[in-house]
C-alpha positions as a Python dict, from the first residue, in 0.01 Angstrom:
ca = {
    (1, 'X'): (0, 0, 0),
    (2, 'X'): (30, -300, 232),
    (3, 'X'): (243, -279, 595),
    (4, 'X'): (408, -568, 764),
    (5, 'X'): (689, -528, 1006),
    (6, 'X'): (923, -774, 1140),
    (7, 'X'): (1098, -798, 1455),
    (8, 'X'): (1422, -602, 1323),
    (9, 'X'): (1138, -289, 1291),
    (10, 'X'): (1207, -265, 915),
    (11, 'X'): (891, -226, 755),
    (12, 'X'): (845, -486, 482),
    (13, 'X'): (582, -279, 257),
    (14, 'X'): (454, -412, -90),
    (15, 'X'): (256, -204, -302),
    (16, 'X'): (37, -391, -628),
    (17, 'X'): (-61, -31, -772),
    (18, 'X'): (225, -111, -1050),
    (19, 'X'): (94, -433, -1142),
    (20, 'X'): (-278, -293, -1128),
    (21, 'X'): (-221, -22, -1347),
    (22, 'X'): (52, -240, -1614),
    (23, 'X'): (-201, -457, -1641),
    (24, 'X'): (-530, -284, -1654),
    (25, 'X'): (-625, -483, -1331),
    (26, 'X'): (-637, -822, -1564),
    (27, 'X'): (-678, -1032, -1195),
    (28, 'X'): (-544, -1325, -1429),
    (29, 'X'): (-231, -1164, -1543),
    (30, 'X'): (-150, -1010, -1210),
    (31, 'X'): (-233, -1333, -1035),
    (32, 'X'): (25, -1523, -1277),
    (33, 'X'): (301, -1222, -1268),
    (34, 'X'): (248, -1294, -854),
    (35, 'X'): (275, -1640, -893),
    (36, 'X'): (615, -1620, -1068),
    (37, 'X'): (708, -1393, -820),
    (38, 'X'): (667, -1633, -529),
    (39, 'X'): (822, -1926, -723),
    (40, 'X'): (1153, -1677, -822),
    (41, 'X'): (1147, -1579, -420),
    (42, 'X'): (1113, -1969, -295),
    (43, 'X'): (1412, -2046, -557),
    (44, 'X'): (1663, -1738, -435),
    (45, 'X'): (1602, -1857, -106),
    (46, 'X'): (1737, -2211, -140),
    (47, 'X'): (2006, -2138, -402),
    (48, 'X'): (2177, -1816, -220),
    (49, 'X'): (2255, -1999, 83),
    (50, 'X'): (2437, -2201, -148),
    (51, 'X'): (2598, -1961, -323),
    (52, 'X'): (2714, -1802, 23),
    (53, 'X'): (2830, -2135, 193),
    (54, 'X'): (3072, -2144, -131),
    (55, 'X'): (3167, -1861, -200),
    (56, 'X'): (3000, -1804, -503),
    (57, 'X'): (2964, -1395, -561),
    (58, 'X'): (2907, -1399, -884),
    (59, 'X'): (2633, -1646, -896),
    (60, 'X'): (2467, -1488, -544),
    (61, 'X'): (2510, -1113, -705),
    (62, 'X'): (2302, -1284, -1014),
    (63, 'X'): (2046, -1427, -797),
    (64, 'X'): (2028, -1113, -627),
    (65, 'X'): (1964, -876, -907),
    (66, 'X'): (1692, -1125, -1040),
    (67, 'X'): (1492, -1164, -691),
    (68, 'X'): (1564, -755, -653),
    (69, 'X'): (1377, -673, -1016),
    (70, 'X'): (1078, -909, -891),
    (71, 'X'): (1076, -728, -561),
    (72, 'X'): (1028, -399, -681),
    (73, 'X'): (728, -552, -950),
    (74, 'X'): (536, -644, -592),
    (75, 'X'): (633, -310, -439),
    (76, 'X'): (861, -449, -220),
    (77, 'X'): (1097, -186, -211),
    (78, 'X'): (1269, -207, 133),
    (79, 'X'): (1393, -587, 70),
    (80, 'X'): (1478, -498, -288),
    (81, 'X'): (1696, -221, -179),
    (82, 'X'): (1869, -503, 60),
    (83, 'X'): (1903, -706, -285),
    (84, 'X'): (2104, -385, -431),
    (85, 'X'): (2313, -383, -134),
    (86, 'X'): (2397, -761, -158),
    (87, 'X'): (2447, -689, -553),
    (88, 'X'): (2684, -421, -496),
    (89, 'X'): (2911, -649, -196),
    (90, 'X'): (2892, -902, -430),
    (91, 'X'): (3050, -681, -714),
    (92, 'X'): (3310, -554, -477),
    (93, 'X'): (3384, -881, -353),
    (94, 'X'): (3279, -822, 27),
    (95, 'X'): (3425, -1066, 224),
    (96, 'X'): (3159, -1340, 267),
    (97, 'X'): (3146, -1262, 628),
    (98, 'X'): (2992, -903, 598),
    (99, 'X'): (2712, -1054, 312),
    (100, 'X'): (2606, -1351, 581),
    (101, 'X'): (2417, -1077, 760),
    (102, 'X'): (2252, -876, 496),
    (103, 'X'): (2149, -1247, 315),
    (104, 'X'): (2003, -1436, 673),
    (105, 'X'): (1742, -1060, 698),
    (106, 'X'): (1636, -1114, 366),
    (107, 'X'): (1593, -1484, 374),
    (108, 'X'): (1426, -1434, 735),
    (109, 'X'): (1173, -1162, 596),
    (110, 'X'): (1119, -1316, 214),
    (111, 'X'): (889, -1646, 348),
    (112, 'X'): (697, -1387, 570),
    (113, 'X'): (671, -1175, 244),
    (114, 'X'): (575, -1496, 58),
    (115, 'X'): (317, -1555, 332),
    (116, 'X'): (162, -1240, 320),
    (117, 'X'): (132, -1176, -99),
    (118, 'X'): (-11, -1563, -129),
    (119, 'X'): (-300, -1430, 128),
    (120, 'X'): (-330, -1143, -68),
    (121, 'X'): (-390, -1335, -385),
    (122, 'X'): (-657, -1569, -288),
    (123, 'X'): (-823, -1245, -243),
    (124, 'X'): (-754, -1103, -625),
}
């Protein structure tokens, strides 16, 4: 398992051990399940601002479970668990207000987390 903390002091941990043993340790599979990964996490990033600048909760809470399932393949657990929580204000229909916070952390620490699994896979 893989540490990287941010300046808020939540640890942003990502664990491959559920890729490596899905996929036997098939480097090629796990390199293109990755890949999808940080194309699904570049996408969420530009589309839920706009979802949140107009008020769209259903399409953000969408966007949110998606990115939240791909998460938790990389062993990202701590920003998927932010995903749930946007999910579930979403649901509720949170004013937009309360979500702005929870969406700017994940969208701060997602490029770092980006960053951090595209070093890791030049080394797969």
């Amino acid at each position: 398992m893989q540490s990287f903390s941010f300046a808020k002091k939540i640890p942003l941990q990502y664990d491959f051990t559920y890729l490596q043993q899905t996929f036997s340790g098939n480097k090629e599979i796990i390199a293109t399940i990755i890949g999808l990964f940080l194309e699904d996490a570049a996408q969420f990033e530009k589309k839920s601002v706009e979802f949140i600048q107009t008020n769209q909760l259903d399409a953000l809470k969408g966007a949110s479970h998606k990115i939240k399932s791909s998460l938790k393949v990389v062993g990202a657990l701590s920003l998927a668990e932010i995903c749930a929580e946007i999910e579930d204000m979403c649901e509720n229909k949170t004013d937009v207000e309360l979500i702005k916070p929870l969406l700017l952390d994940l969208n701060t620490q997602l490029p770092k987390l980006r960053e951090v699994i595209e070093a890791e896979l030049k080394m797969l």
